[in-house]
LUMDRENSE-187228 format. One record per residue: residue number from 1; residue in one letter; x, y negated, z of N, C-alpha, C, O in turn. Coordinates in steps of 0.02 Angstrom, whole numbers, plus 32768, in hexadecimal, padded with zeros to 4 digits. Layout:
REM residues N
   resi   resn   neast   nnorth    nup   caeast   canorth   caup   ceast   cnorth    cup   oeast   onorth    oup
    NUM      A       X        Y      Z        X         Y      Z       X        Y      Z       X        Y      Z
...
//
This chain:
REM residues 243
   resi   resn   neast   nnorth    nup   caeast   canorth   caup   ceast   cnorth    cup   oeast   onorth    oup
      1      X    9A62     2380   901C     9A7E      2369   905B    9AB8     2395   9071    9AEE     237A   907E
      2      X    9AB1     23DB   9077     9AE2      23FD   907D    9B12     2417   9045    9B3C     2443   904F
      3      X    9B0C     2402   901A     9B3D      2409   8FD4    9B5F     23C8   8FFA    9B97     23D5   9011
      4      X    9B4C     238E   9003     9B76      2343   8FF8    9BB1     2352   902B    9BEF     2350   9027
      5      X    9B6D     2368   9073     9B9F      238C   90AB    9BE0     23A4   9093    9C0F     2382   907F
      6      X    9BDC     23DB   9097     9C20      23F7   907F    9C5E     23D7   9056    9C9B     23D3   9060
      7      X    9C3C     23C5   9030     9C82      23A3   9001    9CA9     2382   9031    9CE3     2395   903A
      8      X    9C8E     2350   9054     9CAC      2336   908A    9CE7     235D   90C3    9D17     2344   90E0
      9      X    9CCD     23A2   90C2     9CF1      23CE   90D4    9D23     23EF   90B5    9D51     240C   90D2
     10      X    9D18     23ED   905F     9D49      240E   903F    9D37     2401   900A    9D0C     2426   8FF4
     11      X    9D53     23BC   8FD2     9D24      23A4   8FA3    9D44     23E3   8F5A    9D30     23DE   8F20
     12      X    9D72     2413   8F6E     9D80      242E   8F39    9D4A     2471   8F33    9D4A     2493   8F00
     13      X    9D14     2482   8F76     9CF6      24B0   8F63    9CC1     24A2   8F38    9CBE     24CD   8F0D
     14      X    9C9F     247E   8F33     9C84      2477   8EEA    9C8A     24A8   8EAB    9C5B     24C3   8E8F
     15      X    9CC1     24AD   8E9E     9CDD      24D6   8E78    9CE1     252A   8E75    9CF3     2555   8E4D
     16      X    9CBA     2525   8ED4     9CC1      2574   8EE0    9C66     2599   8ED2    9C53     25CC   8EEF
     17      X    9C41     2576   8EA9     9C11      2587   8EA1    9BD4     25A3   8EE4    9BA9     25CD   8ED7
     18      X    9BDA     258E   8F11     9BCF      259C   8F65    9B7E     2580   8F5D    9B75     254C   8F3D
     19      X    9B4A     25A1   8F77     9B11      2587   8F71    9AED     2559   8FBA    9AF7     2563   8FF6
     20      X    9AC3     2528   8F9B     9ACD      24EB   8FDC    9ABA     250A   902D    9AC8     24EB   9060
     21      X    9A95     2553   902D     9AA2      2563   9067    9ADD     257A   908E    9AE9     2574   90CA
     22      X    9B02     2598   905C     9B4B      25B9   9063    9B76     256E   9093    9B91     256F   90CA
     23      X    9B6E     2540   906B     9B99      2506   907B    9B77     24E0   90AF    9BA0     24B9   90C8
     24      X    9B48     24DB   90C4     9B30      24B8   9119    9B50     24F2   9138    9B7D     24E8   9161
     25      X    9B3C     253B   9126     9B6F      2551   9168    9BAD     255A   9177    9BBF     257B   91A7
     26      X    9BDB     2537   9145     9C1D      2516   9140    9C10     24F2   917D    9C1E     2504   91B6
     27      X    9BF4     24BE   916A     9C02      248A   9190    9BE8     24A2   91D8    9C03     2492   920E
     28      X    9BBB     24C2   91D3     9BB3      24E5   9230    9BDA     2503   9246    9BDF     2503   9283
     29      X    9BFD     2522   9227     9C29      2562   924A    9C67     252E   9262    9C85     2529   9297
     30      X    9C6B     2518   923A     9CBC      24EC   9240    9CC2     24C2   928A    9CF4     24A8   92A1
     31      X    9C6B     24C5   92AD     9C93      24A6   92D6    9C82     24C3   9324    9C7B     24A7   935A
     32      X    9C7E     250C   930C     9C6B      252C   934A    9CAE     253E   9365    9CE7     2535   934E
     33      X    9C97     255D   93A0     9CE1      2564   93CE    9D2B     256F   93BE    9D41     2593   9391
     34      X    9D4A     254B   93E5     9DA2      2559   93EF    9DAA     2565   9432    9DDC     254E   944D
     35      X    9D7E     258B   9454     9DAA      258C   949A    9D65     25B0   94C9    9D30     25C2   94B0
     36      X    9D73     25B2   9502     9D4E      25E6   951E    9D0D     25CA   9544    9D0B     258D   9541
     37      X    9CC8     25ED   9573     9CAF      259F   957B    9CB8     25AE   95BC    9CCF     25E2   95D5
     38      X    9C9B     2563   95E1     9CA2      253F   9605    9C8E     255D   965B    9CA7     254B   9691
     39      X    9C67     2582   9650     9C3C      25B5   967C    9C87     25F0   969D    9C9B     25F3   96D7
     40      X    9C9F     2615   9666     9CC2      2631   966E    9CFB     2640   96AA    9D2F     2624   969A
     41      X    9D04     266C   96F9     9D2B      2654   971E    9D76     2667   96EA    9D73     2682   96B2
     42      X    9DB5     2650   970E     9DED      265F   96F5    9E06     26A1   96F3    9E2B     26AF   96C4
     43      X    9DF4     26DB   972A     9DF3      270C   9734    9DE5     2729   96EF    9E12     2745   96CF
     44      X    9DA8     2722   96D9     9D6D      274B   96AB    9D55     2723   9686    9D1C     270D   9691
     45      X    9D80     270C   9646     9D81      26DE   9613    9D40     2714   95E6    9D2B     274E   95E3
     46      X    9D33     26CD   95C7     9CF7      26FD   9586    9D16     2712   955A    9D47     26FA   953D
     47      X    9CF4     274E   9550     9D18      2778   950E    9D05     275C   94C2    9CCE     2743   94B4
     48      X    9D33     2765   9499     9D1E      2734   9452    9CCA     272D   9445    9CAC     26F7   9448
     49      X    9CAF     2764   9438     9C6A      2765   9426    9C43     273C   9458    9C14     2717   9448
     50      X    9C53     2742   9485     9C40      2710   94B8    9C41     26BD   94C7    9C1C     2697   94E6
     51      X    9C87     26B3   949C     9C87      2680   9487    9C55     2651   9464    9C30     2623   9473
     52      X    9C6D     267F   941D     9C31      2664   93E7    9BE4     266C   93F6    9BC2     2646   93D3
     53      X    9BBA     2699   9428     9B8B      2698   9427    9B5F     2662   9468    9B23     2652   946A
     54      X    9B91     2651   9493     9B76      262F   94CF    9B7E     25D6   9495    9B51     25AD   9490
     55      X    9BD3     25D3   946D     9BD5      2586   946D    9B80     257E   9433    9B50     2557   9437
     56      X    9B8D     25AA   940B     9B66      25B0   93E2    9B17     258E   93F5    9AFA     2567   93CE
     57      X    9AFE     25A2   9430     9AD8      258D   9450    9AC5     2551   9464    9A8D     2537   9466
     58      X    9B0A     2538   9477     9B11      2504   948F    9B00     24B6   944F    9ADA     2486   944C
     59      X    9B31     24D1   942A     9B1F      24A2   93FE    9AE2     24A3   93D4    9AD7     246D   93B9
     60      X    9ABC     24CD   93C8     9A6B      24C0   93B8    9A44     24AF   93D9    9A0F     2499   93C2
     61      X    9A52     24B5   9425     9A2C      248C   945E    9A24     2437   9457    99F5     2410   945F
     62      X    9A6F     242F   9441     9A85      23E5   9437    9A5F     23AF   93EE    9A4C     2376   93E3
     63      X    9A68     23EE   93CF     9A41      23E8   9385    99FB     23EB   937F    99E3     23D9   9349
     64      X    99D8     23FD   93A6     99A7      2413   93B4    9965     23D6   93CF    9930     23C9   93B3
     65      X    9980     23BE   9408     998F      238F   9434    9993     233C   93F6    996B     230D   93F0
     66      X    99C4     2348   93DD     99BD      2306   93B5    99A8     22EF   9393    99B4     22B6   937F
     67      X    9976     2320   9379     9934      231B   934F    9909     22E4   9363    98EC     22C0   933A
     68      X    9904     22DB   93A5     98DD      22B0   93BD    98F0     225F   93BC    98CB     222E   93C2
     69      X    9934     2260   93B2     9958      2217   93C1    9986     2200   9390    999F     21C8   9392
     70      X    9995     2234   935D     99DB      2222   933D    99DC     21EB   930D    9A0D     21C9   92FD
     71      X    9990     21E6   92F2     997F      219B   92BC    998C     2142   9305    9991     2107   92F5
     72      X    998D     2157   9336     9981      2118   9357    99C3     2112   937D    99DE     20DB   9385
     73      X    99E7     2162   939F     9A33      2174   93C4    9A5B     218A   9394    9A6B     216B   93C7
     74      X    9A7F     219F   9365     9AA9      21B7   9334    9ADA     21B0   9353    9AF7     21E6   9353
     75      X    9AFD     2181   9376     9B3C      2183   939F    9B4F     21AD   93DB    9B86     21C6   93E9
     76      X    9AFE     21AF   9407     9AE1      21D4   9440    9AEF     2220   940C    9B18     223E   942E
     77      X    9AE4     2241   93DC     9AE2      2283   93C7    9B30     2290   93BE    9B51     22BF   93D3
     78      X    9B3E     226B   93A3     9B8F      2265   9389    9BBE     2282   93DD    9BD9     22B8   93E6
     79      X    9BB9     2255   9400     9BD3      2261   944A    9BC0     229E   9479    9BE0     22AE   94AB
     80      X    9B82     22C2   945F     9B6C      22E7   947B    9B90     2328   945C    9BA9     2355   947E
     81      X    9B90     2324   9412     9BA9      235A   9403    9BFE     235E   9418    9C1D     238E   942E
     82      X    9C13     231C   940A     9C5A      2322   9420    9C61     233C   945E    9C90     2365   945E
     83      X    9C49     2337   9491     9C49      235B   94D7    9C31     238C   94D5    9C4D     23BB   94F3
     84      X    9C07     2393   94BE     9C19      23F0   94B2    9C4E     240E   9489    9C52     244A   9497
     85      X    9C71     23FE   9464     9CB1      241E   9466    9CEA     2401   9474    9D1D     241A   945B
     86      X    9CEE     23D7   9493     9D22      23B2   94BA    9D47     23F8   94D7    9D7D     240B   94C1
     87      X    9D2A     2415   9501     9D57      2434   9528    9D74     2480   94F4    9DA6     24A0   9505
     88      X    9D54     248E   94C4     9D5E      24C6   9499    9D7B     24C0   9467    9D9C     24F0   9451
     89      X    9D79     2495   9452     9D9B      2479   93F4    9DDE     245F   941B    9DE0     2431   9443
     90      X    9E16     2489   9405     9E4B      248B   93FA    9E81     244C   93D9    9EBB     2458   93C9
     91      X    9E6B     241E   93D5     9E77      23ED   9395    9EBC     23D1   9386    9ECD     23B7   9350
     92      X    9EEC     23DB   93C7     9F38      23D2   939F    9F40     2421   937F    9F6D     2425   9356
     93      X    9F1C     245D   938C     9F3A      249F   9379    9F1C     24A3   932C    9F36     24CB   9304
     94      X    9EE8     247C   931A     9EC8      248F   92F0    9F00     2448   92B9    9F19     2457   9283
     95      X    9F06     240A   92D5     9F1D      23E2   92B0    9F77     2407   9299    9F92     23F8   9264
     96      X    9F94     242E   92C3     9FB3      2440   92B4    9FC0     2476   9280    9FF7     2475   9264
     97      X    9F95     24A4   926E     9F7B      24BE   9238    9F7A     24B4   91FB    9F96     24D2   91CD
     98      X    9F4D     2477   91FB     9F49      2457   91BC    9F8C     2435   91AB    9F9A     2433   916F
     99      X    9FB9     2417   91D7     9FF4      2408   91CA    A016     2438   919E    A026     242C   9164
    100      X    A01E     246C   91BE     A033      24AB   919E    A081     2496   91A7    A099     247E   91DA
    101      X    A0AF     24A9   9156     A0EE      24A6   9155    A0F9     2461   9174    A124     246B   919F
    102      X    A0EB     2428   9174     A0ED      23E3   917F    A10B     23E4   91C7    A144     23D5   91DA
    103      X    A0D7     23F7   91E9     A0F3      2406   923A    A11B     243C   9249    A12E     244B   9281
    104      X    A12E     2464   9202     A166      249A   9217    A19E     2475   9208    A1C8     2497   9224
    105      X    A1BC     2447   91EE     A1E8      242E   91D0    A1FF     2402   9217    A233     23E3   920D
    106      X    A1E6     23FB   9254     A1F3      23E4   9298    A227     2418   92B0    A248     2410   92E3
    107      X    A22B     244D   928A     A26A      2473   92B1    A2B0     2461   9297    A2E5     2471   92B2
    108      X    A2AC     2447   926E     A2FB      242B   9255    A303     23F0   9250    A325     23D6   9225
    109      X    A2D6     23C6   9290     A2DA      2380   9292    A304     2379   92BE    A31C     23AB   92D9
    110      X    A31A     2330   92D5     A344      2325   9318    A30A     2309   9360    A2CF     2302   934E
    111      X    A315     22FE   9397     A2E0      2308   93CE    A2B5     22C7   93B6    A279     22C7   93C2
    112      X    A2CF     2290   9395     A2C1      2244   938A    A273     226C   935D    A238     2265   936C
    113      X    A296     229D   9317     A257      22AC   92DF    A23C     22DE   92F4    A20B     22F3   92D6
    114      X    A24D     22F8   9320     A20F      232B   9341    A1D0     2311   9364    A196     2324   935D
    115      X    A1F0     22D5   9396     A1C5      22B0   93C7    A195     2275   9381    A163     2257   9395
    116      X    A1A2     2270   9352     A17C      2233   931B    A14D     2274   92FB    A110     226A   92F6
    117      X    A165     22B0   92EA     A137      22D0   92D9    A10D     22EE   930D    A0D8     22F6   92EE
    118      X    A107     22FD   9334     A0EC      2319   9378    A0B7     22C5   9372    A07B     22D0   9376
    119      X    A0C4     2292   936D     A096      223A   9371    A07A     225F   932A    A046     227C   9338
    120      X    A087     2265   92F9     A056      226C   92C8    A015     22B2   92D0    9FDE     22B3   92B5
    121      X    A038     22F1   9305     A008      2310   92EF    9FD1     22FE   9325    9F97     2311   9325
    122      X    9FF1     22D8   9351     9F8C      22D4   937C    9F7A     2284   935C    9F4A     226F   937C
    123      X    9F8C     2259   9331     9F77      2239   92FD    9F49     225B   92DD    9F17     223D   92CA
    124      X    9F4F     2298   92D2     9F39      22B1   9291    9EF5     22CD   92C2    9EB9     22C3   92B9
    125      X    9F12     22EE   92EF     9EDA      231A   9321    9EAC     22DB   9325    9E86     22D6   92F5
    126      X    9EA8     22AD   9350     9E7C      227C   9341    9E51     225C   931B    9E1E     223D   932B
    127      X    9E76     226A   92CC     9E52      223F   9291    9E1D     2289   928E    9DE0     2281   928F
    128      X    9E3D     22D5   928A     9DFF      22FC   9277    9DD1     230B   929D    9D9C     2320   9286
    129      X    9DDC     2302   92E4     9DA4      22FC   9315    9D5B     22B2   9302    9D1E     22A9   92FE
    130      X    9D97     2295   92FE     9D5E      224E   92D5    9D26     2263   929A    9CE9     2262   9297
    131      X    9D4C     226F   927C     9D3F      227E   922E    9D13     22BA   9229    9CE6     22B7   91FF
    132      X    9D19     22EF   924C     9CE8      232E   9252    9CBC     232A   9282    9C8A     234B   9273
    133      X    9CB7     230A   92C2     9C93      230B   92D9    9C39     22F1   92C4    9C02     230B   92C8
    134      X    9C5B     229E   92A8     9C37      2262   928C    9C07     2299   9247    9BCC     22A9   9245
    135      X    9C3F     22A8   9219     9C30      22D4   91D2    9BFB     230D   91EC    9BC4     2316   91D2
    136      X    9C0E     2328   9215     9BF0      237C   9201    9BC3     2371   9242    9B89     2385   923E
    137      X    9BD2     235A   9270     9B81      235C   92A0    9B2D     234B   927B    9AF9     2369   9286
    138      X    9B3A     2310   924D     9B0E      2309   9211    9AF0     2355   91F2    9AB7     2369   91F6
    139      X    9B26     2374   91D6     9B09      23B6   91B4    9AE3     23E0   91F2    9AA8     23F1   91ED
    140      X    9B03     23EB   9220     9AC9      2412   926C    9A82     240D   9266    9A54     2435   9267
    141      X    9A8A     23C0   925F     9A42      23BB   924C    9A18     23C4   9224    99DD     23C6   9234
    142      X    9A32     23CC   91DC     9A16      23D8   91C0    9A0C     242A   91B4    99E6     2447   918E
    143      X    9A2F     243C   91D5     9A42      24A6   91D1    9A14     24BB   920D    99F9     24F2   920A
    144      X    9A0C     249D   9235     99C6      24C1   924B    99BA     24F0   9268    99F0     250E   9267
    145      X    9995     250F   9284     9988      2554   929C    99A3     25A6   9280    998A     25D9   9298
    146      X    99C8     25A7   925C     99D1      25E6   923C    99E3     261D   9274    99F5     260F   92AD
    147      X    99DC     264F   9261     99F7      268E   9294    9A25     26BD   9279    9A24     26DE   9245
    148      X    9A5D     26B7   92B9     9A98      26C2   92AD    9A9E     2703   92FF    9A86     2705   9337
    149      X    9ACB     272A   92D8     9AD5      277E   92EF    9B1D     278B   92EC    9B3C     279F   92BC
    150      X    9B3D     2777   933F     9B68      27AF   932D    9B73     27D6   9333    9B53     27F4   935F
    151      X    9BAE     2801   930A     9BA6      2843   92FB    9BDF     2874   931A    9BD9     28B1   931E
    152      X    9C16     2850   9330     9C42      2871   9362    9C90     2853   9365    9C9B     2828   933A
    153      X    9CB2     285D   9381     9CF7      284D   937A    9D2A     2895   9358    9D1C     28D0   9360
    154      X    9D5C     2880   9338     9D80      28AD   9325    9DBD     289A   9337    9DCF     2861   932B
    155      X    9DF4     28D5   9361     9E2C      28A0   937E    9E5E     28C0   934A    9E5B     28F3   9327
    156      X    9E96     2885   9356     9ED6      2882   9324    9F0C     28BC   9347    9F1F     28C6   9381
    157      X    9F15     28D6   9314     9F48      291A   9322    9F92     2916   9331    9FBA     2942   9341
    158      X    9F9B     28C3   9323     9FD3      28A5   9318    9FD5     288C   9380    A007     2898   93A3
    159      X    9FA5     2872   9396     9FA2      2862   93C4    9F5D     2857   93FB    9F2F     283C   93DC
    160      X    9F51     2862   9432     9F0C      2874   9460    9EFB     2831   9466    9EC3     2829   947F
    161      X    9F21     27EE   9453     9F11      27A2   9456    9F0A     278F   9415    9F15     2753   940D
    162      X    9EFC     27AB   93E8     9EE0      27AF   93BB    9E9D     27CF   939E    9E8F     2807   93B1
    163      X    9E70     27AC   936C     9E1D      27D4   9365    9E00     279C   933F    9E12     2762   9337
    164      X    9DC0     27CB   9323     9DB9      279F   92E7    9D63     27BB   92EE    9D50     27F4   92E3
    165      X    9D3B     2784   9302     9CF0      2795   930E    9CCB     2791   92D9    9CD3     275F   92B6
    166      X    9C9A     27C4   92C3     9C84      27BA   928B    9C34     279E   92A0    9C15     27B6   92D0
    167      X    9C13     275D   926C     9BBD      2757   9291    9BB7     273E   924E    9BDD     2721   9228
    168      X    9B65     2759   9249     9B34      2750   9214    9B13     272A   9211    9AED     272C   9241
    169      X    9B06     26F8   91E8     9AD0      26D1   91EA    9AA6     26CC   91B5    9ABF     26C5   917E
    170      X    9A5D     26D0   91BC     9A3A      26E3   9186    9A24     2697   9177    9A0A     2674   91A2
    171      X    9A34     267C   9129     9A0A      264F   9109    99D1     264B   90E8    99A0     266D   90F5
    172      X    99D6     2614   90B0     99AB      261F   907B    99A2     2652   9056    99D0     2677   9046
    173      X    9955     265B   9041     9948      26A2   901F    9965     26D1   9039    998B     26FA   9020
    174      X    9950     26CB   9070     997E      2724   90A1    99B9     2724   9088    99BD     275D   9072
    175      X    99F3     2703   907A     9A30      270F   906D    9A59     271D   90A3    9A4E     26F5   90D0
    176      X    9A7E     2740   90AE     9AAD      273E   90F2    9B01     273B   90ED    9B24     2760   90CB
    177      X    9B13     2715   910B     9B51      26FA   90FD    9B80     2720   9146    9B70     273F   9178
    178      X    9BA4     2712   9135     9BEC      2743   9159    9C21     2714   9173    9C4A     26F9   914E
    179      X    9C1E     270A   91B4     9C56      26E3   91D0    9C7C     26FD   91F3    9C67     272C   9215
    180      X    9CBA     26E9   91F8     9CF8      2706   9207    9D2E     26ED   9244    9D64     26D7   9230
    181      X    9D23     26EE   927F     9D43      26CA   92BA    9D87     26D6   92BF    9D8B     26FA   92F1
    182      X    9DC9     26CC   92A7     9DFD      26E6   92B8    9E2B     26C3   92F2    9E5A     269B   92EE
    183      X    9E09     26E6   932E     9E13      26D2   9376    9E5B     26D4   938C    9E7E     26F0   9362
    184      X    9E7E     26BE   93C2     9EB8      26C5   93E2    9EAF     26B6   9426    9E93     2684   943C
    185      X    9EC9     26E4   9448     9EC2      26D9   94AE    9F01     26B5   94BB    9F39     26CD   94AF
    186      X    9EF7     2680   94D0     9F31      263D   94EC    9F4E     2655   9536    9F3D     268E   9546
    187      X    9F66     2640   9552     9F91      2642   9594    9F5F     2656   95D1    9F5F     2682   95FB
    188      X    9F34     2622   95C3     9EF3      2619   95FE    9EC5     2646   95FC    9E94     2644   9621
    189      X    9ED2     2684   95C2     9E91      26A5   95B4    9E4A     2690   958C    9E18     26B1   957D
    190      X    9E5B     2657   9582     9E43      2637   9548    9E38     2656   9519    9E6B     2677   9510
    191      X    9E09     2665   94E8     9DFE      2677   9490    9DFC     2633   9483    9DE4     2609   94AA
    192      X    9E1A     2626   9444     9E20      25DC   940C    9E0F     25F7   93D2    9E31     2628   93C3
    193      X    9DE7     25E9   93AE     9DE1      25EF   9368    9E40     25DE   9338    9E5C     25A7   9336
    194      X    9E56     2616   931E     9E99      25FD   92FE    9E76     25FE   92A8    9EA0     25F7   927B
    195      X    9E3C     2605   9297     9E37      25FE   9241    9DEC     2611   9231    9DDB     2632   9262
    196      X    9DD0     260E   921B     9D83      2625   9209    9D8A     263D   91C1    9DBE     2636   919F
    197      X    9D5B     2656   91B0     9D47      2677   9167    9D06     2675   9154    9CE4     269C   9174
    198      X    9CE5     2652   9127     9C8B      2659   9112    9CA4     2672   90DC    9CD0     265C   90B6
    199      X    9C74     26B9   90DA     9C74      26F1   908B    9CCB     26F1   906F    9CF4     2713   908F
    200      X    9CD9     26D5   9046     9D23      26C3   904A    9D41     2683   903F    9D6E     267F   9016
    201      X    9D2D     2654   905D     9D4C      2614   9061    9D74     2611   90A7    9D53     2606   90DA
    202      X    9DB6     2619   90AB     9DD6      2608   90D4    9DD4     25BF   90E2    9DDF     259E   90AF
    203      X    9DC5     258F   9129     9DDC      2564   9122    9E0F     254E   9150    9E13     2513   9161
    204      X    9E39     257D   9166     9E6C      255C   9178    9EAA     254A   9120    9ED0     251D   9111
    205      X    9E97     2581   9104     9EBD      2567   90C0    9EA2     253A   90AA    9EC9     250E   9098
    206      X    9E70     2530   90A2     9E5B      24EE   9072    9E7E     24BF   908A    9EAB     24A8   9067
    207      X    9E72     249F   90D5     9E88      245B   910C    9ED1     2466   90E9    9EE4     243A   90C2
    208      X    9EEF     248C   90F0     9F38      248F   90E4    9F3C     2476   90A2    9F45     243A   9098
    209      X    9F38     2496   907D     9F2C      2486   902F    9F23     244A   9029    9F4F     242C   900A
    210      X    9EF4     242B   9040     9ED2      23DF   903C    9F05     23B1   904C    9F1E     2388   9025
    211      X    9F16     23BE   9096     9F4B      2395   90C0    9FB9     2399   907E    9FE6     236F   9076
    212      X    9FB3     23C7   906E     9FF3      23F0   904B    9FE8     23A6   9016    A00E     2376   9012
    213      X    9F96     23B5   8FE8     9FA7      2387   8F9D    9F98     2343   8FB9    9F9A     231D   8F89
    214      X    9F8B     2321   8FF0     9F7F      22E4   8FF7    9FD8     22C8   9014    9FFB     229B   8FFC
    215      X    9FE2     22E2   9035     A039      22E8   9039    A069     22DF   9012    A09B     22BD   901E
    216      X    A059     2309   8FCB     A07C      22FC   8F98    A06D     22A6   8F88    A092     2276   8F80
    217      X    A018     22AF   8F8A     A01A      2272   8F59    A03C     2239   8F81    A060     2213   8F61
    218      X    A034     2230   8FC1     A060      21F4   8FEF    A09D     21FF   8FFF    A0B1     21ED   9036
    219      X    A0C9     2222   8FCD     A12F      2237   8FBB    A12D     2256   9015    A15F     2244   9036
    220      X    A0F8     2281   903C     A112      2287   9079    A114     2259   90C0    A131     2267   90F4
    221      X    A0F7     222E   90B5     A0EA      2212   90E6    A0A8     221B   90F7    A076     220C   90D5
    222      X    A0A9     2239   9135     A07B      2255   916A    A04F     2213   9183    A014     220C   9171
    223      X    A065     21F4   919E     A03C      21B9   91A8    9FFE     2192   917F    9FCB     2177   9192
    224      X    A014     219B   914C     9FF4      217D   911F    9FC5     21B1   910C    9F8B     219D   910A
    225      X    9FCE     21F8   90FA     9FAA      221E   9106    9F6B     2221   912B    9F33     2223   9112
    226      X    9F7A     2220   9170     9F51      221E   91A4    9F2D     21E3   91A6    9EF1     21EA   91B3
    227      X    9F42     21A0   919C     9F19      2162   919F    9EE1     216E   914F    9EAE     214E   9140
    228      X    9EF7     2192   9137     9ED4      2188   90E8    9EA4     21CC   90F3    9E77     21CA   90CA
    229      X    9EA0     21FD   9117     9E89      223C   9122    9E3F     223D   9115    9E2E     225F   90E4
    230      X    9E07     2218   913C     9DCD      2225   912D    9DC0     2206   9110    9D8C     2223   9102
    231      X    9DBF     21C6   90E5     9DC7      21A1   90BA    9DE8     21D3   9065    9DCA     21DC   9031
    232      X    9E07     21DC   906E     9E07      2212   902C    9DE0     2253   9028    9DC7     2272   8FFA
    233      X    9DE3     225C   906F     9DB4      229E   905D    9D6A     2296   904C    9D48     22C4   9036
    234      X    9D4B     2240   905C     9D26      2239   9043    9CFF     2213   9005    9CC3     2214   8FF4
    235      X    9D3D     21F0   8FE7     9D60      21F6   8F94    9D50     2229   8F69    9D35     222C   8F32
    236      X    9D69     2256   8F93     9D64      2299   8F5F    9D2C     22A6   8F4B    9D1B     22A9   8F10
    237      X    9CEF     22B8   8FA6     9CB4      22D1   8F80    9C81     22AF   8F64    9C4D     22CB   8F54
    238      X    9C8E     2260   8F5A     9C60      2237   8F4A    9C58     2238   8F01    9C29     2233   8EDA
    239      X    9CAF     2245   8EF8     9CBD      2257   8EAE    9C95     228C   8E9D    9C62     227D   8E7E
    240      X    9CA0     22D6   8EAB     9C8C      2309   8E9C    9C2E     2307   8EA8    9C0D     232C   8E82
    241      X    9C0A     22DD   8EDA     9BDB      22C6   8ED8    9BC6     22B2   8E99    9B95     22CC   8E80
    242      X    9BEB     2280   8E77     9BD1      226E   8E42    9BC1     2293   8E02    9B92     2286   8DDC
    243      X    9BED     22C1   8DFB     9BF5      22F2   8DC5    9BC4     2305   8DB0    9BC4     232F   8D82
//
């Protein structure tokens, strides 16, 4: 269940030899916080670790909870989780990301191709809010109770709005896995998740990567990209499923 998970998330890790607990907590981590919570006054924003350990909460409450209903509500779980990160998940910052060079190439456009790419990237923000929410709330459930520790923040030397939280989560056969928050403080005092890391799978590179060779294959047109997005990505792992 959590092998199938993942692919869906990144049908090229397969290849990274990742064991099926390693990869549900792919799919958990990926969709914990981008932003600060809700409790928080503006004054006295939460500090990163704070972040991850209150949303953290939050969404196993939700998961927790749908144990009871999700064979009869599945839509009801779906909505629930989306509102819980509605206000935290970042999703034009994150769709912009995965764009990568694509949406850098908006700087040497004229205002007409700036404003068509600016329409494609909350296109895009949209389709992965769809697409991850629907996909990976599924894996929550099946990931379960595990206990997860974090272990501190370390700030960037480069900048004090910068930091990168480190938390543990212990799996199967006492294994413990290593996650990697690489935070950023926004205008409002906000923390956003800007990239994550499990053991060493970056996935803000992968999304990029993914988004980069599906680009090629449609000569560059973004659109088509994005309308074809979860639909290939789930091509891929049905394929790699089969293997």
């Amino acid at each position: 269940m959590c092998y199938r998970l993942i692919q869906l998330l990144n049908p090229l890790a397969g290849a990274l030899w990742i064991t099926p607990a390693a990869l549900a907590l792919i799919l958990f981590m990926l969709l914990l916080p981008r932003g600060a919570a809700a409790e928080e006054s503006l004054a006295q924003p939460a500090l990163p670790d704070q972040v991850i350990r209150e949303v953290t909460e939050q969404v196993m409450q939700v998961v927790s909870e749908a144990n009871t209903y999700f064979d009869e509500e599945p839509e009801r779980y779906y909505r629930e989780i989306d509102a819980a990160l509605a206000a935290l998940v970042d999703w034009r910052g994150f769709a912009t990301a995965v764009m990568g060079e694509y949406y850098s190439r908006g700087r040497a456009m004229d205002k007409a191709g700036r404003a068509n790419l600016k329409r494609q990237r909350d296109d895009f923000a949209i389709t992965l809010r769809e697409g991850l929410i629907r996909s990976y709330a599924k894996g929550l459930l099946a990931f379960g109770g595990a206990r997860m520790e974090v272990q501190g923040v370390e700030a960037s030397p480069q900048s004090t709005r910068i930091a990168s939280v480190t938390q543990l989560v212990y799996g199967e056969a006492e294994r413990v896995y290593t996650i990697r928050y690489q935070m950023g403080q926004y205008k409002d005092g906000s923390w956003r998740l800007r990239n994550l890391i499990i053991e060493t799978i970056n996935l803000g590179e992968i999304y990029r990567n993914q988004f980069a060779a599906l680009a090629v294959e449609a000569d560059d047109d973004l659109d088509q990209v994005i309308s074809q997005w979860n639909a290939a990505v789930a091509e891929q792992a049905e394929a790699l499923s089969g293997d």
